[in-house]
C-alpha positions in Angstrom: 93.0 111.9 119.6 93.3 109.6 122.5 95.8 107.4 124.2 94.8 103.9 126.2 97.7 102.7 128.4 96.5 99.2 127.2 98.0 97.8 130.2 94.9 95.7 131.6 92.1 94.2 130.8 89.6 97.1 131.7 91.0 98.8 128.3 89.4 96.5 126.5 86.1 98.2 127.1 87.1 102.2 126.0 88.3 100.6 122.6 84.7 98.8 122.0 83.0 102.0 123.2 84.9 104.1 120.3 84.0 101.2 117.9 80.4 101.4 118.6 80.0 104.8 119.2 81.8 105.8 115.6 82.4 103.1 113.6 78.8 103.0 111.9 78.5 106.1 111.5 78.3 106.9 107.1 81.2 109.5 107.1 83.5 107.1 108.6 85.8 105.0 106.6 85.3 101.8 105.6 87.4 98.8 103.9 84.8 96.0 102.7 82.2 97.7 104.9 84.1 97.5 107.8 85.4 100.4 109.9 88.7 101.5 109.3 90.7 100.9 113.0 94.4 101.6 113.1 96.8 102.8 116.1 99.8 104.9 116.5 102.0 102.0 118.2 100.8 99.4 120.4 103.0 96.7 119.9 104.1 96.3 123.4 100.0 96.8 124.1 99.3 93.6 126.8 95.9 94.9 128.4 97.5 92.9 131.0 97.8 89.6 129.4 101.6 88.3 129.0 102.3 89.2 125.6 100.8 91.9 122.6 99.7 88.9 120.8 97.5 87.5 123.6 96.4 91.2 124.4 95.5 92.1 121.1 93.6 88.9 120.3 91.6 89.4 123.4 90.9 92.9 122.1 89.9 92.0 119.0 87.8 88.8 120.3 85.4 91.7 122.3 84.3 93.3 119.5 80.8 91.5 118.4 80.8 90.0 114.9 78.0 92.6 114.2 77.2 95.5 115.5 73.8 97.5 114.5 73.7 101.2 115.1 70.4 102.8 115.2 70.4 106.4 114.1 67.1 108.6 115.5 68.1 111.0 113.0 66.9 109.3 110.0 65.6 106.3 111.8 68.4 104.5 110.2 69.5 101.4 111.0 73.4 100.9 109.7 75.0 97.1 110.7 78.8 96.8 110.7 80.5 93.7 110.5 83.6 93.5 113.1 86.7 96.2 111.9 89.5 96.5 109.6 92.2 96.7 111.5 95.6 98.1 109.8 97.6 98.9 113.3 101.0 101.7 112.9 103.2 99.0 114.8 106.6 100.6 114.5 107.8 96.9 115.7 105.5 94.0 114.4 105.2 92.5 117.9 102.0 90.7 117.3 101.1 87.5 115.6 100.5 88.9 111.5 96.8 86.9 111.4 95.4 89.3 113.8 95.6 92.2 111.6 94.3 93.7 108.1 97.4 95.5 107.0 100.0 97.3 108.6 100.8 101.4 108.1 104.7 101.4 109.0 105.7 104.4 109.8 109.2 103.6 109.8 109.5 102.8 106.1 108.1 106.3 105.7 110.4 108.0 107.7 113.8 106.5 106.4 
């Protein structure tokens, strides 16, 4: 498990490396053949933009609408189309377009 401060821009880049580096991969999950992506909070995530909406979008906008992965392996070439992304917002601070479902927490809890 890892945590990004998601306080500027610069974070935009450790999220797309994760994404690329695991998100074609066969063993990991997948909604409409797109990777699974989800966070343990985050609403208040900027990445230095003035609010989680704006920093979010320009998250999501870095991701490339396909990605191919080329596995030497098996000399298999797997394409993923962009993410599912179902975020654990314990406060849904960002715009609801932006996301694929959301995992509240806080229903669970009460």
């Amino acid at each position: 498990m890892n945590s990004l401060s998601a306080s500027q821009p610069s974070d935009f880049g450790i999220f797309k490396t994760y994404i690329e580096a695991f998100g074609g991969h066969p063993n990991y999950v997948k909604i409409n053949g797109k990777p699974l992506v989800t966070t343990f909070g985050g609403e208040y995530s900027k990445f230095g933009t003035k609010t989680a909406t704006e920093g979010w979008q320009g998250l999501l906008s870095q991701i490339p609408p396909v990605i191919n992965f080329l596995y030497d392996i098996h000399s298999l070439i797997i394409t993923v189309t962009q993410i599912h992304f179902v975020p654990t917002f314990f406060e849904m601070m960002v715009d609801h377009s932006l996301v694929d479902g959301d995992c509240n927490v806080g229903s669970m809890l009460d």
